[in-house]
FIBAGU-652329 format. One record per residue (C-alpha): residue in three letters; x, y, z. Coordinates in steps of 0.1 Angstrom, whole numbers, padded with zeros to 4 digits, always signed. Example, Ala and Ser with C-alpha at 12.3 -4.5 7.8 and 13.67 -1.06 7.14 Angstrom:
BEGIN
ALA+0123-0045+0078SER+0137-0011+0071
# end
This chain:
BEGIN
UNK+0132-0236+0977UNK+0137-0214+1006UNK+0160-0241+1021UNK+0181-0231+1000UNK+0210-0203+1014UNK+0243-0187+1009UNK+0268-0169+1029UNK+0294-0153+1003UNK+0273-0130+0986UNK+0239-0109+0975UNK+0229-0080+0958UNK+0204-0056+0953UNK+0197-0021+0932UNK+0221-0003+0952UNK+0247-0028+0968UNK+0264-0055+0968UNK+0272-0074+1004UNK+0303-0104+1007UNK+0302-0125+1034UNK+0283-0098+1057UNK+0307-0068+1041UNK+0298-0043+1020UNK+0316-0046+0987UNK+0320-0007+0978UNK+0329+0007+1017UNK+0345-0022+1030UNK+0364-0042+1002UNK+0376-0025+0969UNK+0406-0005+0977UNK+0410-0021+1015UNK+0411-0058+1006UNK+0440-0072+0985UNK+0432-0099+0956UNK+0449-0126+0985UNK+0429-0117+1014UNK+0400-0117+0994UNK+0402-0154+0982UNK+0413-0167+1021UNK+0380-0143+1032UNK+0363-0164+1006UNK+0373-0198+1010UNK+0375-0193+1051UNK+0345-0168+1057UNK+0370-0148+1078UNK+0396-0123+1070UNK+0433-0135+1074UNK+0456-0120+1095UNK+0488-0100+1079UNK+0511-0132+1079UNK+0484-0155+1068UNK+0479-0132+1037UNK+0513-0130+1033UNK+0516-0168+1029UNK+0488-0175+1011UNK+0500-0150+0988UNK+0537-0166+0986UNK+0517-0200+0979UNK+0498-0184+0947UNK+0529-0169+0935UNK+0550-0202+0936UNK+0521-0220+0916UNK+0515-0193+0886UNK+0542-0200+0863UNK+0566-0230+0856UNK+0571-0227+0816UNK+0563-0252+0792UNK+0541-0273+0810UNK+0508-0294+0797UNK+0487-0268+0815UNK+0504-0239+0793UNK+0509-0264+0761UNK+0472-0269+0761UNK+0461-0234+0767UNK+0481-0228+0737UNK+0465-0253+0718UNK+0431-0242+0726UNK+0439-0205+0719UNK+0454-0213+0683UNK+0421-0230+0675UNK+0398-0203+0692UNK+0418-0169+0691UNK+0387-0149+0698UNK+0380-0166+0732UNK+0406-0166+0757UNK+0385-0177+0785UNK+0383-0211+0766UNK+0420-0212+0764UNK+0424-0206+0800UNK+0397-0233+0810UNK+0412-0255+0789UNK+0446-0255+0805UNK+0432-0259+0840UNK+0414-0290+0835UNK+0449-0304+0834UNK+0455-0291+0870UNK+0452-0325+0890UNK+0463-0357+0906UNK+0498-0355+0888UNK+0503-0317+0880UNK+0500-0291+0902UNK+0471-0303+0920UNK+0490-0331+0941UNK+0489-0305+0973UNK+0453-0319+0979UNK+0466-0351+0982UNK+0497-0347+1009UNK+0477-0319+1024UNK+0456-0349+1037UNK+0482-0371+1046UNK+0494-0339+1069UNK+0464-0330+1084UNK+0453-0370+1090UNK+0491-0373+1108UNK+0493-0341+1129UNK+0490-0349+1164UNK+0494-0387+1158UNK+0512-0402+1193UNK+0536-0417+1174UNK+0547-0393+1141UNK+0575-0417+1132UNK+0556-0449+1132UNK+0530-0429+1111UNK+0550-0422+1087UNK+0563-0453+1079UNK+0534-0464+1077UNK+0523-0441+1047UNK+0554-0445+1029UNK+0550-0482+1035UNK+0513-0481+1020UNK+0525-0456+0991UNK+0555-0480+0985UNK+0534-0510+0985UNK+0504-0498+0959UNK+0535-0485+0935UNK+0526-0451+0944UNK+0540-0420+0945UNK+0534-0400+0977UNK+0517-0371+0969UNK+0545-0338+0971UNK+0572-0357+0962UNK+0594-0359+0933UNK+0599-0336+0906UNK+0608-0343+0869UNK+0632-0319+0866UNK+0644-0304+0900UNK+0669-0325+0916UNK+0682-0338+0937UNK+0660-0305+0953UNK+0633-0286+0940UNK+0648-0252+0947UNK+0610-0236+0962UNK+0605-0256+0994UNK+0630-0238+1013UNK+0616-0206+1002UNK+0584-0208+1013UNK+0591-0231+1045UNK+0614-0194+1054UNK+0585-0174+1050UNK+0561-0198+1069UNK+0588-0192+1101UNK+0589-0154+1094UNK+0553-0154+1094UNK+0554-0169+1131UNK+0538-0202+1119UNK+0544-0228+1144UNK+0555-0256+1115UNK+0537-0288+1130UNK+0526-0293+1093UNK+0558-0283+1081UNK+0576-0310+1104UNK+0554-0339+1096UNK+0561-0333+1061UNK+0598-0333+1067UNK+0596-0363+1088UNK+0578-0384+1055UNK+0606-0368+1034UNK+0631-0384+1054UNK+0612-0421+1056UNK+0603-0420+1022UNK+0643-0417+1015UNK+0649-0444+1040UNK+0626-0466+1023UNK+0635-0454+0985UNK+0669-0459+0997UNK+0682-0426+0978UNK+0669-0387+0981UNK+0637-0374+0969UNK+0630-0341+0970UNK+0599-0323+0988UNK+0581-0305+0957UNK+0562-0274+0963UNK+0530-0286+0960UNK+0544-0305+0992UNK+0556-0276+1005UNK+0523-0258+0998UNK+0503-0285+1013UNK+0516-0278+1046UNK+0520-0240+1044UNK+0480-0237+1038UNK+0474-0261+1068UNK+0497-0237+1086UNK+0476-0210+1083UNK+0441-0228+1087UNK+0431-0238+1051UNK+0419-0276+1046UNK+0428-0299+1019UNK+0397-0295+0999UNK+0403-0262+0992UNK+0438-0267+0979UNK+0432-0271+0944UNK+0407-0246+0942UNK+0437-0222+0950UNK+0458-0244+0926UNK+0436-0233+0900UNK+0435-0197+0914UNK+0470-0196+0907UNK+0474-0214+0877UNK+0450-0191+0863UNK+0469-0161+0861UNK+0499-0176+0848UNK+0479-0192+0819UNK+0469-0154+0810UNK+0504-0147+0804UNK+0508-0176+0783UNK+0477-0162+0764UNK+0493-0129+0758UNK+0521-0139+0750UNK+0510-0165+0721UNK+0488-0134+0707UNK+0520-0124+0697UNK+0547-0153+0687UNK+0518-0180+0672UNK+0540-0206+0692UNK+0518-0233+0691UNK+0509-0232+0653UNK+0550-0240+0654UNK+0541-0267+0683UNK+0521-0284+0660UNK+0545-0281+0631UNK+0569-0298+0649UNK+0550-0329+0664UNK+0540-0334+0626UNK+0574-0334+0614UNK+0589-0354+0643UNK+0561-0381+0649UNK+0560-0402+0626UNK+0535-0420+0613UNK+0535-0458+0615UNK+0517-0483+0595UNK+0493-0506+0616UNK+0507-0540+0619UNK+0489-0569+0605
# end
């Protein structure tokens, strides 16, 4: 098996080495939790501006309420209170194609389009495609936030103070404006969208992306967690889909 390797990590009696860096005199204390993931996933250290959006990215993924990541976290915690770990793991297998994973998704529309000749005609062409399997184009639309989804702006205004030069960030504001054309009314640019393009700005490739979806998503589900250890709100969840679903007879 000595074909076998690995570059992020080994240990021995008196140490502990991450991706050539000694864990105890170069990490803990030095590092931040943000750095560390990008040093992870990249096997290089960001810069101060990559952190910093990197770190906006996780933050703007972490919490959004009542959502079938949280609801199911719940769930899983009213039936195993002593585990919280199975809770947590439970609500991040619903991190995917329609919630909060979708970044994936347009992050590799983005990086497939950047430095196409002709941006326009590329676009149309995805829309077109998206339109035409009765799609939707991945960091697009939102249930609830419209006509905009109020995080996009926010984190496109730290890419630019973080000296990003927003080739990602155009594309996807270029498919924004087809995909209106073609819808024929405004759809807004979500923020796994707008988190698609920010992680390409700073060097991260689409198959990562969920990985820091999940990252994210993580932390927020541990709030849900503590706060159910407290207020029982899904034993009340459950009360209510009993009392307002009905049951139905089978027909014959």
């Amino acid at each position: 098996m000595s074909d076998i390797k690995t570059r992020i990590a080994t240990a021995n009696a008196t140490s502990i080495t991450v991706r050539g860096r000694d864990l105890v005199r170069d990490l803990i204390g030095k590092v931040g939790f943000t750095a560390m993931v990008y040093f992870l996933l990249a096997g290089r250290m960001p810069t101060d501006n990559q952190a910093k959006v990197l770190d906006a990215c996780l933050v703007t993924l972490m919490e959004h309420g009542w959502t079938p990541t949280s609801l199911i976290a719940r769930l899983a915690f009213d039936s195993v209170p002593s585990e919280a770990q199975v809770a947590i793991a439970a609500g991040l297998l619903a991190v995917g194609d329609v919630f909060v994973g979708t970044m994936e998704g347009c992050g590799r529309i983005l990086a497939a389009g950047v430095g196409q000749p002709d941006p326009d005609a590329y676009c149309r062409a995805v829309v077109a495609d998206y339109r035409a399997q009765k799609k939707a184009l991945p960091g697009f639309g939102h249930p609830l936030h419209k006509p905009d989804d109020p995080r996009p702006p926010r984190l496109f205004a730290i890419a630019r103070e973080a000296g990003c030069d927003g080739r990602y960030i155009a594309l996807l504001q270029r498919l924004s404006a087809e995909l209106d054309r073609a819808a024929g009314r405004h759809i807004t640019i979500n923020a796994t969208g707008a988190i698609a393009a920010l992680l390409l700005e700073i060097g991260l490739p689409p198959p990562v992306m969920r990985s820091i979806a999940v990252i994210s998503r993580a932390g927020g589900l541990a709030g849900h967690i503590a706060e159910e250890r407290e207020t029982h709100a899904a034993r009340r969840i459950w009360q209510l889909a009993e009392e307002h679903i009905p049951y139905e007879e089978p027909k014959s």
